[in-house]
Chimera marker file (.cmm) of the C-alpha trace (Angstrom):
<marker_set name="trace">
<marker id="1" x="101.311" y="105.110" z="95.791" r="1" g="1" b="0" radius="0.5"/>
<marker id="2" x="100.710" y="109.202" z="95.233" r="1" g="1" b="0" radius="0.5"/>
<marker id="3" x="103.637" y="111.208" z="96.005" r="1" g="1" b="0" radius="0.5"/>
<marker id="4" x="102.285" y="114.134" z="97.738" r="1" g="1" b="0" radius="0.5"/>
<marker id="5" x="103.912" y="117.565" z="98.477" r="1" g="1" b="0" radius="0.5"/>
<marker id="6" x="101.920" y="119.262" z="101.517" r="1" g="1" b="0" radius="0.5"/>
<marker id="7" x="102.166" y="123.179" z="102.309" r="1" g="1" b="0" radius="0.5"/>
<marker id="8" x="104.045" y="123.680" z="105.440" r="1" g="1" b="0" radius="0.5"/>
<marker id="9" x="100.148" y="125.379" z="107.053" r="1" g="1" b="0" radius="0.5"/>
<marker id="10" x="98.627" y="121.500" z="106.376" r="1" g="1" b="0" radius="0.5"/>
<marker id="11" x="101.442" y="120.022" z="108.984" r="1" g="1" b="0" radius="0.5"/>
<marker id="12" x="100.221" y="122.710" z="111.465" r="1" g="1" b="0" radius="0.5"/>
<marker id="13" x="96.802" y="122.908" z="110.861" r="1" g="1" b="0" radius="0.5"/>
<marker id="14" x="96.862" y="118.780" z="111.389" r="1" g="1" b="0" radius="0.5"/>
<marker id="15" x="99.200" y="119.584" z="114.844" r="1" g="1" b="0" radius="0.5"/>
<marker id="16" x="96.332" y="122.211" z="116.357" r="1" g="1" b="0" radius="0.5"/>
<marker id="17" x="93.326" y="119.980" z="114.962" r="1" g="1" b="0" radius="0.5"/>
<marker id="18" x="94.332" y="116.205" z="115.126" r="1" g="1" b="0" radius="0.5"/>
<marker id="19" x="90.764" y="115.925" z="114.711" r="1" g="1" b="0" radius="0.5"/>
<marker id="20" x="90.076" y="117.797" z="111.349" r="1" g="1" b="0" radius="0.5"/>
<marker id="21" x="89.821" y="116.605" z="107.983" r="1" g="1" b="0" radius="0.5"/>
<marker id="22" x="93.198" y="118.098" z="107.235" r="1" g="1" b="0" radius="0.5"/>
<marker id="23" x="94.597" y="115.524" z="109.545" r="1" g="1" b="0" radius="0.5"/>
<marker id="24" x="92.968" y="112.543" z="107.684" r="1" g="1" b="0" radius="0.5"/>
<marker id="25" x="95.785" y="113.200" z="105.114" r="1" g="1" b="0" radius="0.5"/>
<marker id="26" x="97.860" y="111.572" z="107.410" r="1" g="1" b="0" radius="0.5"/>
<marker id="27" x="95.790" y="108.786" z="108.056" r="1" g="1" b="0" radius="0.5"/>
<marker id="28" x="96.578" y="107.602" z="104.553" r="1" g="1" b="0" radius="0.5"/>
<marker id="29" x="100.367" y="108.288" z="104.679" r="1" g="1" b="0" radius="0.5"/>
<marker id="30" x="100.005" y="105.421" z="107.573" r="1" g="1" b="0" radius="0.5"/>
<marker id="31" x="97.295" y="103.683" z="105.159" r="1" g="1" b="0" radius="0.5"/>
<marker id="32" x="99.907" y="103.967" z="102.420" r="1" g="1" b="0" radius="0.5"/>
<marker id="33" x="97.330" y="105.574" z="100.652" r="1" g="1" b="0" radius="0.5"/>
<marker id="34" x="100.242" y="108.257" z="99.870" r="1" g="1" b="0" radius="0.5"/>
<marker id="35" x="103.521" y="109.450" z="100.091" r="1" g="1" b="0" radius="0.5"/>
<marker id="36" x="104.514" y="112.839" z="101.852" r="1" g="1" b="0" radius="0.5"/>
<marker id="37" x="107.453" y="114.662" z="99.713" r="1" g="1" b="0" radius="0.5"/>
<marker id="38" x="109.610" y="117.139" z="101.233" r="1" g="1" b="0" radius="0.5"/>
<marker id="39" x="112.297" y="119.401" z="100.917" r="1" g="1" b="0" radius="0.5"/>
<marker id="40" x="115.100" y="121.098" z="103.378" r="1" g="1" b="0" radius="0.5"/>
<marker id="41" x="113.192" y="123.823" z="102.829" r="1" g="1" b="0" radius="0.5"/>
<marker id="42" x="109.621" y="122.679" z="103.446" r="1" g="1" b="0" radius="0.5"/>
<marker id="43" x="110.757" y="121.100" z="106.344" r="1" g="1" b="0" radius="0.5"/>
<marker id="44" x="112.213" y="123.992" z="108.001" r="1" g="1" b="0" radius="0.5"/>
<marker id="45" x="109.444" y="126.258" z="107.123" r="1" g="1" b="0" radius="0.5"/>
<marker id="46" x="107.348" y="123.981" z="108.991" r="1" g="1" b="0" radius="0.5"/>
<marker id="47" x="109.925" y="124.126" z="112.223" r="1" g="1" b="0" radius="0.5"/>
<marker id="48" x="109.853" y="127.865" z="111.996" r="1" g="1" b="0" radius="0.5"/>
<marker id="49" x="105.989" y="127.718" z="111.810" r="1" g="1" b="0" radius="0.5"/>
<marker id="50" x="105.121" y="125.523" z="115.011" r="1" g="1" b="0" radius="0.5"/>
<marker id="51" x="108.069" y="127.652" z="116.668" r="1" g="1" b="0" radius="0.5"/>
<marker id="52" x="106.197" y="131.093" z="116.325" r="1" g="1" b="0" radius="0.5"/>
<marker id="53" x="105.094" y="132.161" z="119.615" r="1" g="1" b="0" radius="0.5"/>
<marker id="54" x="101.336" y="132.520" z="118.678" r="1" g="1" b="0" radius="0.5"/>
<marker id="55" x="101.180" y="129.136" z="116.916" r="1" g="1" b="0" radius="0.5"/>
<marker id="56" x="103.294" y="127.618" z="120.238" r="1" g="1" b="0" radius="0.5"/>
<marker id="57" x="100.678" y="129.052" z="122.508" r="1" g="1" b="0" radius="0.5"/>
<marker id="58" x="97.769" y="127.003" z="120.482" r="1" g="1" b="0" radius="0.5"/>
<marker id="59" x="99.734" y="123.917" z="120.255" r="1" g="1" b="0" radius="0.5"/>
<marker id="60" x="101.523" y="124.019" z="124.141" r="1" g="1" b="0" radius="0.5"/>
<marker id="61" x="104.170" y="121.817" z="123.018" r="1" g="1" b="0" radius="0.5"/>
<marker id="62" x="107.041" y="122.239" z="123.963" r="1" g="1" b="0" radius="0.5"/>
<marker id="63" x="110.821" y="122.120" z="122.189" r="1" g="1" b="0" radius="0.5"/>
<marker id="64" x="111.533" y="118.299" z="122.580" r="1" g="1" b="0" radius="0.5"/>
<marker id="65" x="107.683" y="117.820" z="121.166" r="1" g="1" b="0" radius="0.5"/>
<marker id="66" x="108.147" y="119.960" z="118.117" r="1" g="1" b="0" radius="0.5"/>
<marker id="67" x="111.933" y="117.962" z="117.227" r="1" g="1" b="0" radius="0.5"/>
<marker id="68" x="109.730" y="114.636" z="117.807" r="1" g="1" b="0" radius="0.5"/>
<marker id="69" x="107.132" y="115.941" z="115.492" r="1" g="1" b="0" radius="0.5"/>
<marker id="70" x="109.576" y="117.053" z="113.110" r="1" g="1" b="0" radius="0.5"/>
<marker id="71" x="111.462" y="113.406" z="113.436" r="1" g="1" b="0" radius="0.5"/>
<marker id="72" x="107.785" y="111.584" z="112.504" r="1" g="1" b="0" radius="0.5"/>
<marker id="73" x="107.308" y="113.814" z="109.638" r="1" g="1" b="0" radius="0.5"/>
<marker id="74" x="110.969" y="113.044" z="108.119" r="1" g="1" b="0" radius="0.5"/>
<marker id="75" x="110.775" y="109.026" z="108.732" r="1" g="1" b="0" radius="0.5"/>
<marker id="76" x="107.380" y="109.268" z="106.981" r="1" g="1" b="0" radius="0.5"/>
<marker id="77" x="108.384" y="111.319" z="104.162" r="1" g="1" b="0" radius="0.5"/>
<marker id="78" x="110.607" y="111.423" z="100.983" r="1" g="1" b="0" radius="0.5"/>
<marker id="79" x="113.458" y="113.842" z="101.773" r="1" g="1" b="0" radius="0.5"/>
<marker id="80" x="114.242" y="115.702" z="98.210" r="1" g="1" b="0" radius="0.5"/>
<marker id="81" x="117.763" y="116.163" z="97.658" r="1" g="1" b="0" radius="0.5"/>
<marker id="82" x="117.468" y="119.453" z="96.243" r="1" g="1" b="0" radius="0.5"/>
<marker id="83" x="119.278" y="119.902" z="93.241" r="1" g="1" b="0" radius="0.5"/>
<marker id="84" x="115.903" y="121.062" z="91.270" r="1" g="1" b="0" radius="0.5"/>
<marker id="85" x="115.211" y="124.857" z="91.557" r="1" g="1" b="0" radius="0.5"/>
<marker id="86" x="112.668" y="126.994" z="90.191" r="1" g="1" b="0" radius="0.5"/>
<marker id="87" x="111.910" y="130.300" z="90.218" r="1" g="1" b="0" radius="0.5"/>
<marker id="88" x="107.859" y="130.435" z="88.432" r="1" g="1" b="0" radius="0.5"/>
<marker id="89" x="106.086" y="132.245" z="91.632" r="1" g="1" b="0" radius="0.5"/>
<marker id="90" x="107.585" y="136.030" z="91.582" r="1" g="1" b="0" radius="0.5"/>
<marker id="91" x="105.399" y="136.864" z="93.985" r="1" g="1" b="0" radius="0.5"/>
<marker id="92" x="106.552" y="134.636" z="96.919" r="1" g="1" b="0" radius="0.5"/>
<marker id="93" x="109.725" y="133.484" z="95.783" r="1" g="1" b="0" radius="0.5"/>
<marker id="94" x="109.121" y="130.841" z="98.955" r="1" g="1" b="0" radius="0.5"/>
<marker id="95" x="106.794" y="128.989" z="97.609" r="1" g="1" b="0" radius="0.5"/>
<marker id="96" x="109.167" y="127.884" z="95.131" r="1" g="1" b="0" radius="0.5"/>
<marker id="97" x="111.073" y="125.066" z="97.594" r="1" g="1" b="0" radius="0.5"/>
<marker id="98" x="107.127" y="123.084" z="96.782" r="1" g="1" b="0" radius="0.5"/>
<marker id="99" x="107.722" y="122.960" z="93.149" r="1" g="1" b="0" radius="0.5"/>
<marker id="100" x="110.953" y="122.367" z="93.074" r="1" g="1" b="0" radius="0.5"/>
<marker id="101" x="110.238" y="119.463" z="95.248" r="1" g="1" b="0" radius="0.5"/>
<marker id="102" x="107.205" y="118.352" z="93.429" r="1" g="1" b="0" radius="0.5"/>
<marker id="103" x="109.754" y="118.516" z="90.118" r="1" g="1" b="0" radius="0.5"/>
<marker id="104" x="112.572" y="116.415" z="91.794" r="1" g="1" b="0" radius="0.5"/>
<marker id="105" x="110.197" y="113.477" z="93.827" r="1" g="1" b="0" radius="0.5"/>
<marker id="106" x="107.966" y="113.704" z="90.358" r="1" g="1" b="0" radius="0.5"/>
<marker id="107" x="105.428" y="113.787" z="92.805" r="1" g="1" b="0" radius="0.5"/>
<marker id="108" x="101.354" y="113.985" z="91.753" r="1" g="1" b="0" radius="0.5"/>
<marker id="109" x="100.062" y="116.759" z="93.716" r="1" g="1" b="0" radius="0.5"/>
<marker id="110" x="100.636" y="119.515" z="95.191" r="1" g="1" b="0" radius="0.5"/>
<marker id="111" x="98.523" y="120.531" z="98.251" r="1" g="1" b="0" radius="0.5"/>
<marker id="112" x="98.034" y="123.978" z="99.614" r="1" g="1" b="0" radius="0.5"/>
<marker id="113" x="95.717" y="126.358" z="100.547" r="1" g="1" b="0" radius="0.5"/>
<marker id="114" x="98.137" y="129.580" z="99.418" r="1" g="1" b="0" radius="0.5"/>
<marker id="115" x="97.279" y="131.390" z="96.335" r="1" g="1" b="0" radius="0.5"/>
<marker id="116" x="100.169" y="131.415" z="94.990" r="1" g="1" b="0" radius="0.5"/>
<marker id="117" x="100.483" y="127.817" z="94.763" r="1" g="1" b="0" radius="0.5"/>
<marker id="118" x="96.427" y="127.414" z="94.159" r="1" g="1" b="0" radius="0.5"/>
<marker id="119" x="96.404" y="129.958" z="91.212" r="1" g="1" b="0" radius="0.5"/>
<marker id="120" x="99.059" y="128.054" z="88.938" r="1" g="1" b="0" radius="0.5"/>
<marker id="121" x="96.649" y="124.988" z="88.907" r="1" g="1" b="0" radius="0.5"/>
<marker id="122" x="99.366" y="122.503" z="87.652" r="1" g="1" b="0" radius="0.5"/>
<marker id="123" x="102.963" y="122.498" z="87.094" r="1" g="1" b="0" radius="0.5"/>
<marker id="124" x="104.889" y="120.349" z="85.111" r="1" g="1" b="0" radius="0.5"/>
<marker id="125" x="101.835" y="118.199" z="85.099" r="1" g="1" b="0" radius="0.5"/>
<marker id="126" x="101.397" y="118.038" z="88.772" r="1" g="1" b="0" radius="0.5"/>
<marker id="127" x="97.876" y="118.941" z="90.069" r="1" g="1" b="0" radius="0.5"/>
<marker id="128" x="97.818" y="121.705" z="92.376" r="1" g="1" b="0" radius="0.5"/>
<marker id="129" x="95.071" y="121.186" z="94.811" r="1" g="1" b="0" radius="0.5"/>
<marker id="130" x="93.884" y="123.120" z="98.145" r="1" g="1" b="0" radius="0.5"/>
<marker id="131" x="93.570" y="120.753" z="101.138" r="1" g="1" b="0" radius="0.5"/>
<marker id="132" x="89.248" y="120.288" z="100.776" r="1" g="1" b="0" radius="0.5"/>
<marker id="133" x="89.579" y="119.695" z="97.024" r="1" g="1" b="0" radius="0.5"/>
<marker id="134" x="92.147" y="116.921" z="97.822" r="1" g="1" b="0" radius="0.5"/>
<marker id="135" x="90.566" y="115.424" z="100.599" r="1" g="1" b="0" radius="0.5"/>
<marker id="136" x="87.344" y="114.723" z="98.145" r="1" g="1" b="0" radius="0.5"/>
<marker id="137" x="89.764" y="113.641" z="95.835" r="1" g="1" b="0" radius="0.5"/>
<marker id="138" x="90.945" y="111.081" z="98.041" r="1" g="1" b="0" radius="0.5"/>
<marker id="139" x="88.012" y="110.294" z="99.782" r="1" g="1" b="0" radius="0.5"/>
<marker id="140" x="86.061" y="109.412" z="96.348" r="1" g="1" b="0" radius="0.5"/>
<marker id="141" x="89.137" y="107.065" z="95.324" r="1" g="1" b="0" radius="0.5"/>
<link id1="1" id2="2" r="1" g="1" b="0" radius="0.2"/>
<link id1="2" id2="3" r="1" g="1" b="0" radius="0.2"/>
<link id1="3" id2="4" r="1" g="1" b="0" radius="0.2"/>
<link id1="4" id2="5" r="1" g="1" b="0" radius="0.2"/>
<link id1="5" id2="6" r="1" g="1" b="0" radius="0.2"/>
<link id1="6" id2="7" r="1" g="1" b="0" radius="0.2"/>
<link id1="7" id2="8" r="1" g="1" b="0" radius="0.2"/>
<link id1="8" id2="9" r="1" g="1" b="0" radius="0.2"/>
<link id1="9" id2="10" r="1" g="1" b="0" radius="0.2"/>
<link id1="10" id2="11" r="1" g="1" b="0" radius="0.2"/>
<link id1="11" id2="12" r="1" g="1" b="0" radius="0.2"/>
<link id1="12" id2="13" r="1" g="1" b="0" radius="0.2"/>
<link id1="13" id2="14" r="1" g="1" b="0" radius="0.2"/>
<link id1="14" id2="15" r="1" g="1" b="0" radius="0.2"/>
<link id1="15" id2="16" r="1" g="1" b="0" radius="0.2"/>
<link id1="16" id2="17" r="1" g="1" b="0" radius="0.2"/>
<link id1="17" id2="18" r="1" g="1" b="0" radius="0.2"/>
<link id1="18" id2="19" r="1" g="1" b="0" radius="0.2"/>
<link id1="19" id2="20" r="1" g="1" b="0" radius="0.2"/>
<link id1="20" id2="21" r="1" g="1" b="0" radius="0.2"/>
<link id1="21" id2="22" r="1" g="1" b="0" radius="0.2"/>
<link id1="22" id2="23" r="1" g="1" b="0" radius="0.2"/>
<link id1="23" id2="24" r="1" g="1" b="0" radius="0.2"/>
<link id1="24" id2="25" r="1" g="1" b="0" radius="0.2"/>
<link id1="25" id2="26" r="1" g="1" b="0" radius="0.2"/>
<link id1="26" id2="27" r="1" g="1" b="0" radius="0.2"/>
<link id1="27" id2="28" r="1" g="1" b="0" radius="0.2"/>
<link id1="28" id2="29" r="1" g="1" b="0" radius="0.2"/>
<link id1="29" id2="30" r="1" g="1" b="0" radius="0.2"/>
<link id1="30" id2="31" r="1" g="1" b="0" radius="0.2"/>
<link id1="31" id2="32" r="1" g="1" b="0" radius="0.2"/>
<link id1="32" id2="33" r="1" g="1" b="0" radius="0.2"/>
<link id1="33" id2="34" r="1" g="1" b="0" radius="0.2"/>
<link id1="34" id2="35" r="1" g="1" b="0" radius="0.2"/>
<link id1="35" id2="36" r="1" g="1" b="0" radius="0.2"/>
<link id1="36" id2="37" r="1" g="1" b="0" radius="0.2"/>
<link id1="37" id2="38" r="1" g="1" b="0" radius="0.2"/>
<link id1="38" id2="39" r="1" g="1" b="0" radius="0.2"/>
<link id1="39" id2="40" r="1" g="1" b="0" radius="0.2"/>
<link id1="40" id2="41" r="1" g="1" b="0" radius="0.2"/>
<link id1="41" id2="42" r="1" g="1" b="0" radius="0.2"/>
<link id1="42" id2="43" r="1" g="1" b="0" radius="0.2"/>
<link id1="43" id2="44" r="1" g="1" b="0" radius="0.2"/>
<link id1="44" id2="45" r="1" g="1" b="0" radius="0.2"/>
<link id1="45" id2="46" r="1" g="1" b="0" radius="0.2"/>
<link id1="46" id2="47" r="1" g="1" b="0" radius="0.2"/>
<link id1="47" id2="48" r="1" g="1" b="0" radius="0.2"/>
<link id1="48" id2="49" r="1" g="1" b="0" radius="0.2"/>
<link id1="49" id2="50" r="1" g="1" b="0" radius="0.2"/>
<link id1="50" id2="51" r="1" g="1" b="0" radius="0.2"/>
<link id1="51" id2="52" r="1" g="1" b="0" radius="0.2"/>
<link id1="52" id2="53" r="1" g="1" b="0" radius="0.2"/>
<link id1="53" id2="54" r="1" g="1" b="0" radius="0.2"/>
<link id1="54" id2="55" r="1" g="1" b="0" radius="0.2"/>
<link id1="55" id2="56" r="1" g="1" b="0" radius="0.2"/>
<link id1="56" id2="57" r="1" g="1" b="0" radius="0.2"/>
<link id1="57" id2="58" r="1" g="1" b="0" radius="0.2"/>
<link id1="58" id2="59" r="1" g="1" b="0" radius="0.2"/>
<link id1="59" id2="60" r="1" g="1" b="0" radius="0.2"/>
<link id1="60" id2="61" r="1" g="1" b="0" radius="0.2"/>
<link id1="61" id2="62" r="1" g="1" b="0" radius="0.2"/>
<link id1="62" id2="63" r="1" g="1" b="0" radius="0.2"/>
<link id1="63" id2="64" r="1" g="1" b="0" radius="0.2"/>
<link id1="64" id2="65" r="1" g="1" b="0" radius="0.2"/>
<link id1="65" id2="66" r="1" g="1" b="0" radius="0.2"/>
<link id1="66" id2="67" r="1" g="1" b="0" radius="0.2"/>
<link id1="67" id2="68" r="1" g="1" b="0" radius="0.2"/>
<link id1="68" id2="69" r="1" g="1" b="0" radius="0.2"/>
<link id1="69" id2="70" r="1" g="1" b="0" radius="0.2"/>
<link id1="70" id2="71" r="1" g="1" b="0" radius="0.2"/>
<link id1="71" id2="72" r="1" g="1" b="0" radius="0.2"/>
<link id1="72" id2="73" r="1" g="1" b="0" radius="0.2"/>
<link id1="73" id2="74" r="1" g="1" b="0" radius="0.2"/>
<link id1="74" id2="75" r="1" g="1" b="0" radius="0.2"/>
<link id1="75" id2="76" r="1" g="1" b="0" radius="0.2"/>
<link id1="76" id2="77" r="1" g="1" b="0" radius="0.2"/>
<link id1="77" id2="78" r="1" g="1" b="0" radius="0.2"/>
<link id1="78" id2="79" r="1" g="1" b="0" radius="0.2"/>
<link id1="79" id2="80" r="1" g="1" b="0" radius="0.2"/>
<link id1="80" id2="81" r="1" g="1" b="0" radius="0.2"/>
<link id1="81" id2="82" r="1" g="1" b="0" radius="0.2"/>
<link id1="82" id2="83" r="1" g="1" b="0" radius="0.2"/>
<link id1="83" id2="84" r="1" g="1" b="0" radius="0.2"/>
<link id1="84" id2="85" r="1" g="1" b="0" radius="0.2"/>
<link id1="85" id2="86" r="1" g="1" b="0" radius="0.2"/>
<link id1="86" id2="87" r="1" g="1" b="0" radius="0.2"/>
<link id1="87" id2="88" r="1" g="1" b="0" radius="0.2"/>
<link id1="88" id2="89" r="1" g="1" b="0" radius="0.2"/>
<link id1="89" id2="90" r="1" g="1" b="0" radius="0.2"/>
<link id1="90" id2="91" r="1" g="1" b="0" radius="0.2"/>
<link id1="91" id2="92" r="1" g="1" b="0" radius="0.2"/>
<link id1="92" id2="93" r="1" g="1" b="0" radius="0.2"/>
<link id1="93" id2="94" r="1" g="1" b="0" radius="0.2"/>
<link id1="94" id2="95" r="1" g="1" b="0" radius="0.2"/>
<link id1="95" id2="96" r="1" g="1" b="0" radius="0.2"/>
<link id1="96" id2="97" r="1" g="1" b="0" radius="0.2"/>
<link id1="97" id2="98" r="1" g="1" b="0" radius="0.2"/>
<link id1="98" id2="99" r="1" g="1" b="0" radius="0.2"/>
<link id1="99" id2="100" r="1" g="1" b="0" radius="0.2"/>
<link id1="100" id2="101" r="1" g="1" b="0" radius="0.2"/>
<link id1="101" id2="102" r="1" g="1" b="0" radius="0.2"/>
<link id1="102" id2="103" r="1" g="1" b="0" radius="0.2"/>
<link id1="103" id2="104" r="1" g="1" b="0" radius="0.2"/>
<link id1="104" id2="105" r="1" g="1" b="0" radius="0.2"/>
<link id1="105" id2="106" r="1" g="1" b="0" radius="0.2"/>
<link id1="106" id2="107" r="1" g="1" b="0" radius="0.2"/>
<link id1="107" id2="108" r="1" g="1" b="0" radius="0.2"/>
<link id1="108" id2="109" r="1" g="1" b="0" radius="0.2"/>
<link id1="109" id2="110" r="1" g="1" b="0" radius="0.2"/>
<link id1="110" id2="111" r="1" g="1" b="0" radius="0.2"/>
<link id1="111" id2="112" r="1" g="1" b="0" radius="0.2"/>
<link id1="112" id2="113" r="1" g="1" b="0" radius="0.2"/>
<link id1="113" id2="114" r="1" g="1" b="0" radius="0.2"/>
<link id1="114" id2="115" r="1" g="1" b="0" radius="0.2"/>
<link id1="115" id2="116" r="1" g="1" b="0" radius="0.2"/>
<link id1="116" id2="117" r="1" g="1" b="0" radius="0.2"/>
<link id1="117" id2="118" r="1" g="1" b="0" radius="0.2"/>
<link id1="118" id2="119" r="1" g="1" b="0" radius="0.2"/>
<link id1="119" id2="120" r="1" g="1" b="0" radius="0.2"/>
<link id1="120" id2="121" r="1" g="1" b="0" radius="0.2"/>
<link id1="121" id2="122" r="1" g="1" b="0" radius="0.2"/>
<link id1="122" id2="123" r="1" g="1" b="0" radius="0.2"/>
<link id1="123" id2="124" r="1" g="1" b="0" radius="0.2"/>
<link id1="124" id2="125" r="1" g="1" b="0" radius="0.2"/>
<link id1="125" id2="126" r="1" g="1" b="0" radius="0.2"/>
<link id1="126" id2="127" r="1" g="1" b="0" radius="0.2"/>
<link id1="127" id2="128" r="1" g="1" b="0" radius="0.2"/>
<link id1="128" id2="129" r="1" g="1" b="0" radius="0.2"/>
<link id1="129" id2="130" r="1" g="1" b="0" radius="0.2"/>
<link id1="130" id2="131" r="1" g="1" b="0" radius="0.2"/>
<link id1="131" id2="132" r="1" g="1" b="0" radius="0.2"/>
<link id1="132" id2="133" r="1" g="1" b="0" radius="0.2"/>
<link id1="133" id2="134" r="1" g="1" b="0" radius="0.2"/>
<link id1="134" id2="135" r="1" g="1" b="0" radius="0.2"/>
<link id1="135" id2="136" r="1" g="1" b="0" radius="0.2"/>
<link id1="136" id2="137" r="1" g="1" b="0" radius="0.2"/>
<link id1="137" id2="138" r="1" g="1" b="0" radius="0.2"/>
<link id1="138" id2="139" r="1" g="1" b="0" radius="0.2"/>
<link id1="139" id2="140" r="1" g="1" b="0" radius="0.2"/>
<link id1="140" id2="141" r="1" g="1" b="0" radius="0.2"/>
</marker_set>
């Protein structure tokens, strides 16, 4: 099974379009197609995400929603220890916490639509990806 890191926009894009190809990612984590890796980090950038107030407006859900999501997303997941840091993306130091993760789970890809990420191609031998590319990936496999 692929061990897959996902950008903290991919949770949120798949939470305001359940509909969109973005969310079909998930449809293999339940097809055990892959594996979703992530991080303290990652995971609170994606609470901090759904919790700003013009994201909240889009999604309407409310505080108990967003813990439940958050609750899914961690049974579903590999939860990194974090004990592998990096510090290769001056930049945006934050995008670090998704290859440090990627390093620790020895995961296969990285997926992400951020530049940052995007522009290093691979790391340590893991494919970086943005969220289309992927999704043909996946969907040709």
């Amino acid at each position: 099974m692929l061990k897959v890191i996902l950008d903290a926009n991919i949770f949120v894009s798949a939470v305001l379009k359940p509909h969109s190809h973005l969310a079909r990612i998930f449809e293999w984590v339940k097809e055990d197609k892959i594996r979703v890796v992530l991080s303290d980090g990652i995971l609170s950038e994606i609470e901090a995400v759904l919790r700003y107030p013009k994201i909240r407006k889009r999604h309407r859900q409310n505080n108990k929603q967003i813990e439940e999501f958050l609750k899914k997303t961690v049974r579903i997941s590999i939860l990194t220890q974090g004990k592998i840091h990096t510090d290769t993306i001056k930049k945006d130091p934050s995008d670090n916490k998704y290859l440090s993760a990627a390093m620790e789970a020895k995961a296969d890809f990285i997926v992400s639509g951020g530049y940052h990420l995007k522009d290093l191609k691979t790391f340590q031998g893991i494919r970086i990806l943005d969220p289309s590319t992927f999704v043909v990936l996946m969907t040709k496999s």
